[in-house]
N, C-alpha and C positions, 0 to 999 in steps of 0.2 A: 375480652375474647369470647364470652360465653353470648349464646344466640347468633353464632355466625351462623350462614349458611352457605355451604359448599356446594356450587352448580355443579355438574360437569356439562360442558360446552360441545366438546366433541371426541368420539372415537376412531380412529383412521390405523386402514392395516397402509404398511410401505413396499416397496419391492427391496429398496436395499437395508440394510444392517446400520443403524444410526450409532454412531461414536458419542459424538458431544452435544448440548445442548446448552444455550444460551438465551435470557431473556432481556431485551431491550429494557433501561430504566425509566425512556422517556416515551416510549411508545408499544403497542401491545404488535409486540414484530417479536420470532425468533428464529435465532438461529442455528440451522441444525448443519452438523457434518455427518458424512457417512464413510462406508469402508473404502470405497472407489474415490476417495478425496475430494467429492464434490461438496460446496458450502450452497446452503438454498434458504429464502430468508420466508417466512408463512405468518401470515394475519392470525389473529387470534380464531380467525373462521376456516384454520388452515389455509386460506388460498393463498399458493404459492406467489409468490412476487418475482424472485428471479432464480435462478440455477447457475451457480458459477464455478468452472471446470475446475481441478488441479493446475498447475503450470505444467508440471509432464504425466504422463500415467501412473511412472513409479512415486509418486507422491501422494503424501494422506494426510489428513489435519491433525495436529499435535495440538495446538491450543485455538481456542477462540476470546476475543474480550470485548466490549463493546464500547467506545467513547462514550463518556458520560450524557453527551447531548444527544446519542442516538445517532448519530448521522454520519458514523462510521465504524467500521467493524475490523478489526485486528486480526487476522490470519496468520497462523503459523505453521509452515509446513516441515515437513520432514521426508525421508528416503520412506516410503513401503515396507521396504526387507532389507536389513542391516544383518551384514556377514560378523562375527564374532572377528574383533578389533579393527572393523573399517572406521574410515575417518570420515565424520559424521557433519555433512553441511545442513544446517538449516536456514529458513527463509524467514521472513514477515512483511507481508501485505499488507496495506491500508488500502481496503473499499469502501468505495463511493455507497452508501447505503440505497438514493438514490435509483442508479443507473447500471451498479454492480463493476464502475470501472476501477480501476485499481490505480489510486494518487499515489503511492508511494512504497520501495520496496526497500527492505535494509537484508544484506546476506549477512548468515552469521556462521562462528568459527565452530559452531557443536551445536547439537539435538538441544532444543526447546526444552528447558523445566518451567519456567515462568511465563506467564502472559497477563500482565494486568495495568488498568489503567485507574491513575491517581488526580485527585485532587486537593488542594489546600480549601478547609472550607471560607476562610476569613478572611482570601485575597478578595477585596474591591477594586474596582476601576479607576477610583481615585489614585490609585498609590502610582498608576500610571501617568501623570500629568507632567506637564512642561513640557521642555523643546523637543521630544520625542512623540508627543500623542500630537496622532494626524488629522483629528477634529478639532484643533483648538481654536478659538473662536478668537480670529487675531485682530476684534472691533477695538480688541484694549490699546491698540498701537498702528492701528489703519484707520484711514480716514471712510465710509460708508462708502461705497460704491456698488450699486446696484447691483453687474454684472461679475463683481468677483464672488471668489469662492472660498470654502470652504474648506474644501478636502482638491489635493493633488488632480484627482478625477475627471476635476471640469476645466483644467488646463492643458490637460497629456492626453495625448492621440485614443479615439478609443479603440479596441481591439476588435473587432470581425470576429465570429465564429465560425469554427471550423466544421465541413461536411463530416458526415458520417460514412461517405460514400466514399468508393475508389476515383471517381471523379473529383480532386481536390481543390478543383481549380471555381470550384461553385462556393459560394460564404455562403448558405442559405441556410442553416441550420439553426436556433436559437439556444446558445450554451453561455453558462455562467461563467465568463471567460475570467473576472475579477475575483473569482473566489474557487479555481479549478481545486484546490489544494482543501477547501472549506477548511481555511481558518482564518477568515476575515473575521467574524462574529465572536470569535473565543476572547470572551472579553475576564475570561479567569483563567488561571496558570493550571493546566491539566498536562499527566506525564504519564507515557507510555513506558514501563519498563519493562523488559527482557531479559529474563536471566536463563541462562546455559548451564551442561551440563559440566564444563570446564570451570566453571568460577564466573566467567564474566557475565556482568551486568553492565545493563546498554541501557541509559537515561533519556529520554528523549520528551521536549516538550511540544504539545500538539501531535505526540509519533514521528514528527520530520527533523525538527532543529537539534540535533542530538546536543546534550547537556551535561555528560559523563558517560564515561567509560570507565570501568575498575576492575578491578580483579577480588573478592573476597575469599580469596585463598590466604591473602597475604595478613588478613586479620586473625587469622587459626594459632593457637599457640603451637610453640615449636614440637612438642606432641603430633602435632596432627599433619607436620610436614610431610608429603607426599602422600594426602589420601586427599579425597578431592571431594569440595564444598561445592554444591549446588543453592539455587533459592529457590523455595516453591513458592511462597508468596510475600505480601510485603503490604505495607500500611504507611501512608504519610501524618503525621501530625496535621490540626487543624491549621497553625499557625505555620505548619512545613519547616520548623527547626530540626524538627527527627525523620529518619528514614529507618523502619522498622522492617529487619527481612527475618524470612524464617529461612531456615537456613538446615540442609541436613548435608551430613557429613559421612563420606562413605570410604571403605577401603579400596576399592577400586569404582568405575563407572558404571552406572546402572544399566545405562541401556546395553552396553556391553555383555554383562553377566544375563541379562532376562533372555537375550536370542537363542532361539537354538539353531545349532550348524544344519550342513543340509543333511549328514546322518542323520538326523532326528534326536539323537544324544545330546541332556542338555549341558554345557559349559557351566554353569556351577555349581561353588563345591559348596557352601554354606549360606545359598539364597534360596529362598522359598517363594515361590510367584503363584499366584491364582490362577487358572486359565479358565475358559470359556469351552464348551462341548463343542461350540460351534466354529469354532476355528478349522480351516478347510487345511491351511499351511502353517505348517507349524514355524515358518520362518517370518509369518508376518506377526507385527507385534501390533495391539491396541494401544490405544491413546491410555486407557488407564492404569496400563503393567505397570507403568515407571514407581510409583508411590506404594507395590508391595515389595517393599521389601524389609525381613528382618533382620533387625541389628543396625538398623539405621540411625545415629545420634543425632538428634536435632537441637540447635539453640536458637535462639532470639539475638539479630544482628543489630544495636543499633547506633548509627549513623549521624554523627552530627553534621546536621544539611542548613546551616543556619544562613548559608551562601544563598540560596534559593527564598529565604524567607526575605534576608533584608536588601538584594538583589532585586527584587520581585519583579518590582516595576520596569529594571532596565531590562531584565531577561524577559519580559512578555513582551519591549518593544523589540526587542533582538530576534524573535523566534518570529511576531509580526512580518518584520521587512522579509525573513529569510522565506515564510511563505510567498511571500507577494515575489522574491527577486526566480526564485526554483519554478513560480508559475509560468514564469514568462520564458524563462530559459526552456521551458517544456511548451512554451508556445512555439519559440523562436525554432526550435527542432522542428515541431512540424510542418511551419511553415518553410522551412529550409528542403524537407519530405516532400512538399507540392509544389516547389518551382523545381525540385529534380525530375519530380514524376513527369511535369507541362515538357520542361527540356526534353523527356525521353521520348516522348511523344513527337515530337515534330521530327516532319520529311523530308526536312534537309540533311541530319544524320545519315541516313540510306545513299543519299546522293556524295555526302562527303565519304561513305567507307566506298565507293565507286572510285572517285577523283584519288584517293589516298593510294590504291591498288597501281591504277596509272601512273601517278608520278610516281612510285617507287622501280616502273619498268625504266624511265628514260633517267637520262642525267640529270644532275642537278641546276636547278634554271630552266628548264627546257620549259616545263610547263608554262611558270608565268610568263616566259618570252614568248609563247607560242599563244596564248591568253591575247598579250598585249599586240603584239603582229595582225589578230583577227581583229580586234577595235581599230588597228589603226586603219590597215587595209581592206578591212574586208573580207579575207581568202585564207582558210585555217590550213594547215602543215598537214598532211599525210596523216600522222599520226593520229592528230587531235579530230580530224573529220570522222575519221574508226570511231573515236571514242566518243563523240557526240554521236553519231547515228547509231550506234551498236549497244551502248551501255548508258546513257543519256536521254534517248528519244524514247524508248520503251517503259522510262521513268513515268510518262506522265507530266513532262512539263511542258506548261499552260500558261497562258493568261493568268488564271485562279492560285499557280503553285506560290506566288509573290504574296498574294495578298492573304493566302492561309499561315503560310509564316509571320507573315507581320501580324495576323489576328493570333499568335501564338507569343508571341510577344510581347502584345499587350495586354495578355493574361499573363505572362510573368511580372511583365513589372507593375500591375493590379497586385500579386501576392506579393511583389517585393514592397511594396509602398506598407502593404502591413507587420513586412518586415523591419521597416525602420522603427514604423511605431511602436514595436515593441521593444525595440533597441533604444531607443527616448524613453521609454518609460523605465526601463532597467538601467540609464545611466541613470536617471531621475533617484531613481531610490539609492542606489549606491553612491548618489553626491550627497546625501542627505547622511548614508552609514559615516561618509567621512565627518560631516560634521558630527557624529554620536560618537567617533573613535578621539574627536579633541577632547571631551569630557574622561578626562582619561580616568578619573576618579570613580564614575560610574561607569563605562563599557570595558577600559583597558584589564581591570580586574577580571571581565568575563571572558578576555581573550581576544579581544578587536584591537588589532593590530591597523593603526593607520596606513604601515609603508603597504601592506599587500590590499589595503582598498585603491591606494593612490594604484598600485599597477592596473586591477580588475576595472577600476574609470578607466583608466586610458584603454584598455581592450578594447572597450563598448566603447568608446570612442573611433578608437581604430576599425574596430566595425561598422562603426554608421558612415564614417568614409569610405569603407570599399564598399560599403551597399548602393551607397548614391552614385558612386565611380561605376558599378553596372550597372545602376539606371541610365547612365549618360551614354554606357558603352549601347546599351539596348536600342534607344532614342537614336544613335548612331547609325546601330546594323541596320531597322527599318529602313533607312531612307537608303543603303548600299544593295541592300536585297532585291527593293522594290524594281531599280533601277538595273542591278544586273539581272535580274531573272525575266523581266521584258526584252535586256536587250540579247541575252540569249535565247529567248522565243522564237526572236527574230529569225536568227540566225538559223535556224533548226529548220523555221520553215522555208527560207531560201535554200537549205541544202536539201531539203524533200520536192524541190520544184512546184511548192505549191502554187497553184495558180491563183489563190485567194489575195485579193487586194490586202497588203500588211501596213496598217496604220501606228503598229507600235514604237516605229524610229522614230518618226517626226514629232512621239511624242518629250525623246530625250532633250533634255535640255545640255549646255554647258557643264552645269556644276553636275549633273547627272552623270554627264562621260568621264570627268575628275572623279567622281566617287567611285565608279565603276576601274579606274584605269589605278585608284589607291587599292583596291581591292584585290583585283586582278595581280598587282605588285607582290601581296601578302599569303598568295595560295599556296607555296611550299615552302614550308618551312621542317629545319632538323627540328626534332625529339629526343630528347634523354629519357630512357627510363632503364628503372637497373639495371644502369654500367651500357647501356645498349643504344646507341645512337639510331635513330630511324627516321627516313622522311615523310613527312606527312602533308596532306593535302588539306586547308582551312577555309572552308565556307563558312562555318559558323565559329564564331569569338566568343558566346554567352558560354559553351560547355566548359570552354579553359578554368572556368571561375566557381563551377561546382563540381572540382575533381581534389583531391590530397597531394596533388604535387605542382611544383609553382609556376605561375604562369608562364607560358610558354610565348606568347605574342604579348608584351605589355603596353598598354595599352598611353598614349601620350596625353592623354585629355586634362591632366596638369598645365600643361603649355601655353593653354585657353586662361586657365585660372588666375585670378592676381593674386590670391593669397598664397598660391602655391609657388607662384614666381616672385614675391617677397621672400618667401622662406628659404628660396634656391638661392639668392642674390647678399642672405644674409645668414652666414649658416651656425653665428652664434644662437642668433634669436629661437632658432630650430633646438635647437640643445635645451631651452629652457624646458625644466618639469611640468610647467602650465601649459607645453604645447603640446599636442598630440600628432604621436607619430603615424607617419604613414607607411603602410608597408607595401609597399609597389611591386613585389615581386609572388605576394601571397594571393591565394585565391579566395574569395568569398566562403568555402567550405573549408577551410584553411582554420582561416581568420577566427570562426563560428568555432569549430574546436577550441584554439587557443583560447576564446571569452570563458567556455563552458571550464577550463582549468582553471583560470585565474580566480573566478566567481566561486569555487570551489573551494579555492584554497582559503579563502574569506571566513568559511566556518568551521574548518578543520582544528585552530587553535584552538577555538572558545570547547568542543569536545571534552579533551584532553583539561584544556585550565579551570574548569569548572567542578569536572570530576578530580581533581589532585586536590582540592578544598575543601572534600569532605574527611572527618576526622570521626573514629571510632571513639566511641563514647563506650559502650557498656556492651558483654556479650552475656546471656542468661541462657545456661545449659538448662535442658528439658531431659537430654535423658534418649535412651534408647528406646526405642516405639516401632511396631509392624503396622504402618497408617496403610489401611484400604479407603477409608474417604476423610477428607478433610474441609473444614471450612473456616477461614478468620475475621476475625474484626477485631476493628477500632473502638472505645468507646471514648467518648467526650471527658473523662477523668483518664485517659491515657494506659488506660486497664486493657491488656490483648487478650479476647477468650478467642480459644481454639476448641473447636465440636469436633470431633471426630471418632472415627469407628478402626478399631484392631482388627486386622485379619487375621490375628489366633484368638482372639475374643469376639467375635461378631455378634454377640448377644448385648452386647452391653454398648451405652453410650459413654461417651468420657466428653469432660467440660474441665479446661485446663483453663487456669485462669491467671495470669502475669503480668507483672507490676513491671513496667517498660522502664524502672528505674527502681527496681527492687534487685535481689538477688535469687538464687534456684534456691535458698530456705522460703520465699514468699512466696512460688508457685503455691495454688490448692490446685487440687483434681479430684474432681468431683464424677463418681460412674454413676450411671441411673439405667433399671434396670424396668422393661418393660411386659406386663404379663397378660396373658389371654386368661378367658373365663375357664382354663384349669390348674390356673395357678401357673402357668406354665412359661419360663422368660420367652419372649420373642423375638426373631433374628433383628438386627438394625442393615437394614442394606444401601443407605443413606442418609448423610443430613447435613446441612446448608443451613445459613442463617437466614427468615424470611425477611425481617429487621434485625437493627442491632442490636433489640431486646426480646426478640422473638427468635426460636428456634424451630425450625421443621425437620422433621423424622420419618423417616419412610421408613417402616418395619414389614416381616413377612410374619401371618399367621402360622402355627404349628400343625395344626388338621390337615388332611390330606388335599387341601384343595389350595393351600399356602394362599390366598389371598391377602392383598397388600393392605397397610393401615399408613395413613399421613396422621402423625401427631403433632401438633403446634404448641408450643410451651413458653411459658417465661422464662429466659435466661436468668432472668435477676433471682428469681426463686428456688434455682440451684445452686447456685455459688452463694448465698446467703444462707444455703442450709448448714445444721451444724453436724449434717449426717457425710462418710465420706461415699457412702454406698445408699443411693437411696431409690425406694420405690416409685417408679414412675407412678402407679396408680395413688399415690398416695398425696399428690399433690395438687394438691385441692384449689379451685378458682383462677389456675392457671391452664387448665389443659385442654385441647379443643381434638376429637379424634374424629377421624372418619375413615370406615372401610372401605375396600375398591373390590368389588368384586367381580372374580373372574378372570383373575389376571395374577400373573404371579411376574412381581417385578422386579426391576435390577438398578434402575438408578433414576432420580427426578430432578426436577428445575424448576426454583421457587421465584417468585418475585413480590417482593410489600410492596413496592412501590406502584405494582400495575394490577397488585392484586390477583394474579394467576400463578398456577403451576400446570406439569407435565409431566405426566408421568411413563417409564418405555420400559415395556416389557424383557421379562429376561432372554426369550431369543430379538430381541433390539427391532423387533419387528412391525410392532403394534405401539400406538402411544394413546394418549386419553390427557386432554385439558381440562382443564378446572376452572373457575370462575372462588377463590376461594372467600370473597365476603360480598357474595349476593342478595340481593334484597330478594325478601320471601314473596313471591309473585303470586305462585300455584306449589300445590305439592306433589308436580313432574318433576321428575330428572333432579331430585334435589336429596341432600343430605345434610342436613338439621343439627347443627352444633349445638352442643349444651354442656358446662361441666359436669362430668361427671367425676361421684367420689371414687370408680372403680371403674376401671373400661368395662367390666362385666356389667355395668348400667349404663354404660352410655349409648343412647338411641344409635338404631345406623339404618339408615334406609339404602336400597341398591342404588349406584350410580348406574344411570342404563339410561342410553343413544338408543329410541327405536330407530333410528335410522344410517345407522355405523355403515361406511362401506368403505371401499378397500381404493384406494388413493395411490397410481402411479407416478412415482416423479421425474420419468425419462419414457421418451420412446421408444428405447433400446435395453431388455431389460436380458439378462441369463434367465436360459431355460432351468437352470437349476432354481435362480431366484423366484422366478414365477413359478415352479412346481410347489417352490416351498410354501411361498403367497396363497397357492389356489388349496392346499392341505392346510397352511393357519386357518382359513376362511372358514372351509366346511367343519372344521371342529368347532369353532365359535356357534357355527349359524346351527348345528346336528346337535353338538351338545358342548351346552353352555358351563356345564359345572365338572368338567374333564378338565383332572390336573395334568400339569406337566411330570415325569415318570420320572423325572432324577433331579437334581438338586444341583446346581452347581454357583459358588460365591462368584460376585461381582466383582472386579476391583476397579478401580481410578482415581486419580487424582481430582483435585479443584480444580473442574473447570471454568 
């Protein structure tokens, strides 16, 4: 450690009050939340990248966590302002890193404690092989043929991308339609867990395929019955046999007691919470209240999860498919979204709510009779000439009004043909889950239940039947449309005495006046809808088929079919479970529903049977603790240190060190105790691990100017001491310090693996990046690492941006916020070494 050199990169004032801060492990991207619950992701050059809103206004981020590969980021929301004993929804998001869109949301039963994501570091790709890996190279038992494949991909339809536009009816946009979900590429078992303020913990692999559900209530000895266990964070073994939670246990609910009502009076009686000067409303709560609280007991949960270790393979092909099948179900919706949109659009609607007003004045029959009277004769009824010349001809129908319908048409059934394809590729993979649910040895254990694949095939079955059954119906209407809206042209203009030569009869043919004269039959018909019988007028057949209630004209184009008239003629063969049913009476938006259930129910089992397989192994009590920051890790000997800072001790560090298969005599805790050049301890106002052997420290100086100090130390060289209380300066060849000056701060974000940090001022206003093991270039802007035996010798040169300026990250900013902005500024820029006038502690959990 000794000859680092610490850059700093950059200095930036904000307009809003930053909450949490997160650092990418796979790229130099972070992620920030602020008060108004917006997430924004920034370059290590600050340049923002995107801005992405709350889902309502009253929402604010509770946690943040980043997928290990970068390329997704874990959101977790919460209520704003929580009344003392309301019932507490919260959310989780998965964004697209990307593009900022949002692949996947899980609601959950109570306020966010946990947000972190895991990996097993010793799963390979091999352990996935055989009849489930979908690269397998099947030369060993196919004979060479040039033109086959490889992977499913180059057999199965491919999918079109979807507009970004309100205009849906355009593919033109270039989208990873094969990977919307990005977990094609996770070729190792990575798990999102979620843990709540109720107990529950929500398992899930990739964040989508949920993999347990539990309750760690019910591991609490009977002692602790009805007080309520929370996790704050959690560790998987390399091998993924253990699931290590930390776990605090409290007499009633946290977030419950930190609110205060809207008297301003706070609701507890024996909680102590830190607050912030800056707090406008005393009813909103920050991301970091949750974790002050004293009297809090905490132990070490852990879990025997050996399901997941020797499962591995079959759970990574299980969570696989369920990405690829959820992508396509979430294609299949919006492609179902753009032949409604193209439906709503066409101007034959307008015309049919006309015809429908009409036939409901006369009797029943009248209209088609009176329809069919004008074809045969020529000379329309009293009524019907009203209604053509009155409500008809000031329509706009034309020559043109045929053939814009029929080019609307064939823009629907353009999306409906990508609608099949994705209905082919979603049985494609669910005929494949059925062969994984025979291996009952490896899937049925996880919860794959053959009878409810066999029903969700036939769904997607039964849907690729009614999709093509309105391709035919489409293919139909064109040529009825064409055919009647010429030969009513006609008509329109013999009744206006036009004297224009009319060439459009002679161009009807036979079969034209048969389509026209089947059509004409079909224009009124009764409606049911709740309980209420109504007649209705039908130009158009395509709407009956994207509506929730069941066709109302069904349509006979079975009659044409031979397979359809084998199966009518033999109605054993129909019975058979190999065949698939048709449902004649459903609508295409019907049908679409019932898949998205059945598809559903597919992973609902494996939830629940996965998580019932985990077995409590050991629980290691720690003991009552007031934590204002916390941070944990795993080490490769299975040893859990916990760093963390007391909020009735703020001066001191504590390094707890536990044996994941020891008992509470084998905890050590170890405090370390840090001093300025008057001997004098130093506040700790946070610390984080920057590696699993390295620890960073954000401490504030004692002088009136409080300026911040980042200390970076060996873990190993504290728990290896034989002192319980020891001096930080006193540890020699381990220590790397560096001053911040001009800044009096409240919480940072470290990163080894990208080698930076962050630091945010205590009104949450201002930040300052680091570059923390820079190569010595020049000696600008730099601070010169070296051990020292005493922080009173160790070098510190100013970190100083000549060119800091003040960074807005909305358009729309409070005039309060910008008054504050433009007074942070001028004190910076007027005078640099003006402390802040009052002191007040930080608090938060891990974020």
């Amino acid at each position: 450690m000794a000859g680092h050199i610490i850059r700093q990169l950059e200095e930036r004032h904000l307009a809003v009050t930053v909450d949490l801060m997160v650092w990418s492990n796979k790229m130099d991207l972070l992620a920030l939340s602020n008060s108004k619950g917006e997430v924004s992701l920034h370059r290590l050059t600050w340049e923002r990248v995107w801005l992405l809103s709350p889902p309502t206004a009253d929402m604010v981020v509770r946690k943040l966590a980043w997928r290990l590969d970068g390329r997704v980021i874990a959101v977790a929301y919460v209520p704003k302002v929580i009344a003392v004993g309301q019932e507490v929804k919260g959310e989780v998001k998965l964004i697209d890193v990307e593009n900022k869109d949002i692949l996947h949301s899980v609601i959950l039963s109570d306020d966010v404690s946990c947000l972190v994501w895991l990996q097993g570091k010793q799963f390979q790709n091999q352990h996935f092989s055989g009849c489930f890996n979908h690269r397998q190279d099947e030369s060993d038992f196919l004979p060479k043929l040039p033109p086959f494949s490889r992977t499913e991909s180059d057999f199965l339809p491919e999918l079109p991308p979807f507009s970004r536009t309100l205009d849906s009816l355009l593919f033109n946009i270039k989208e990873n339609i094969d990977d919307t979900k990005r977990t094609k590429n996770q070729m190792q078992l990575n798990f999102l867990l979620i843990g709540t303020f109720n107990g529950n913990l929500h398992l899930s692999v990739f964040g989508m395929f949920s993999c347990g559900l539990i309750n760690i209530n019910k591991y609490m000895a009977d002692t602790e019955k009805g007080k309520y266990a929370s996790v704050l964070n959690a560790e998987i073994s390399p091998d993924m046999k253990s699931l290590l939670l930390l776990v605090a246990v409290d007499e009633r609910k946290v977030y419950a007691e930190t609110v205060k009502a809207n008297s301003g009076d706070s609701k507890t009686d024996n909680t102590e919470v830190e607050k912030d000067d800056e707090n406008e409303n005393a009813d909103k709560k920050s991301a970091d209240e949750f974790e002050l609280v004293i009297g809090r007991e905490y132990k070490v949960v852990k879990l025997d999860t050996r399901v997941l270790s020797s499962m591995s393979g079959e759970l990574h092909a299980l969570s696989l498919k369920h990405g690829y099948i959820i992508s396509l179900l979430d294609y299949l919706s919006k492609t179902m979204r753009s032949i409604i949109e193209a439906w709503e659009n066409m101007y034959i609607l307008e015309i049919e709510s006309k015809l429908s007003k009409y036939t409901a004045s006369l009797p029943e029959g009248t209209v088609s009779a009176d329809f069919l009277e004008l074809l045969l004769f020529g000379k329309p009824s009293e009524s019907l000439e009203c209604f053509l010349m009155e409500d008809l001809h000031d329509k706009g129908i034309d020559t043109s009004l045929g053939q814009s319908i029929k080019l609307i048409h064939s823009n629907i059934q353009l999306i409906l043909n990508h609608l099949l394809s994705a209905g082919q590729n979603l049985a494609y993979h669910l005929a494949e889950m059925k062969g994984m649910a025979k291996l009952t040895d490896r899937f049925k254990v996880l919860g794959l239940e053959e009878d409810i694949l066999d029903e969700a095939f036939s769904a997607a079955g039964a849907f690729l039947i009614k999709g093509m059954e309105v391709q035919l119906v489409i293919e139909e209407s064109k040529k009825r449309y064409g055919a009647f809206f010429k030969w009513l042209y006609a008509i329109i203009l013999r009744m206006t005495d036009d004297r224009n030569t009319d060439h459009t009869m002679s161009d009807l043919t036979t079969e034209d006046l048969e389509l026209i004269a089947d059509y004409l039959h079909k224009l009124d018909i009764r409606t049911a809808k709740d309980g209420v019988t109504k007649r209705h007028g039908y130009l158009d057949h395509i709407g009956q088929s994207l509506v929730t209630i069941d066709l109302t004209v069904p349509n006979n184009i079975e009659h044409d079919n031979l397979w359809q008239q084998l199966l009518q003629k033999n109605p054993r063969l129909q019975d058979n479970v190999c065949i698939i049913k048709k449902c004649k009476n459903t609508p295409l938006l019907q049908q679409h529903g019932r898949l998205n259930e059945v598809v559903s129910n597919v992973f609902k089992t494996p939830e629940y049977t996965i998580g019932n397989m985990f077995q409590l192994d050991k629980i290691v009590e720690i003991g009552k603790i007031a934590i204002k920051r916390l941070s944990m890790c795993l080490l490769d000997n299975n040893m859990i240190l916990l760093s963390l800072v007391e909020s009735n001790s703020p001066d001191r560090l504590q390094l707890i060190q536990i044996a994941a298969n020891g008992n509470k005599s084998d905890i050590k805790v170890k405090t370390v105790l840090f001093k300025d050049k008057d001997e004098v301890v130093m506040k700790c106002l946070d610390v984080q691990f920057y590696l699993p052997d390295v620890l960073s420290v954000l401490l504030e100086e004692t002088d009136e100017d409080r300026n911040a100090v980042i200390v970076q130390l060996k873990s190993k060289t504290i728990y290896d001491s034989t002192l319980d209380v020891i001096d930080g300066n006193s540890l020699t060849g381990s220590v790397v310090t560096c001053q911040i000056p001009d800044m009096v701060a409240s919480i940072f974000a470290v990163s080894g693996t990208r080698k930076v940090a962050i630091v945010l001022s205590k009104d949450r206003r201002k930040v300052k990046l680091f570059e923390m093991e820079g190569e010595d270039e020049d000696n600008d802007d730099i601070v010169l690492m070296e051990t020292p035996t005493n922080f009173v010798e160790a070098p510190t040169v100013d970190c100083r941006l000549e060119n800091a300026e003040t960074v807005v990250d909305e358009d729309e900013i409070d005039f309060n916020d910008l008054h504050k902005l433009i007074i942070d500024a001028s004190k910076i820029s007027l005078e640099p070494n003006l402390s802040i006038a009052s002191h007040i502690e930080e608090g938060g959990g891990d974020n």
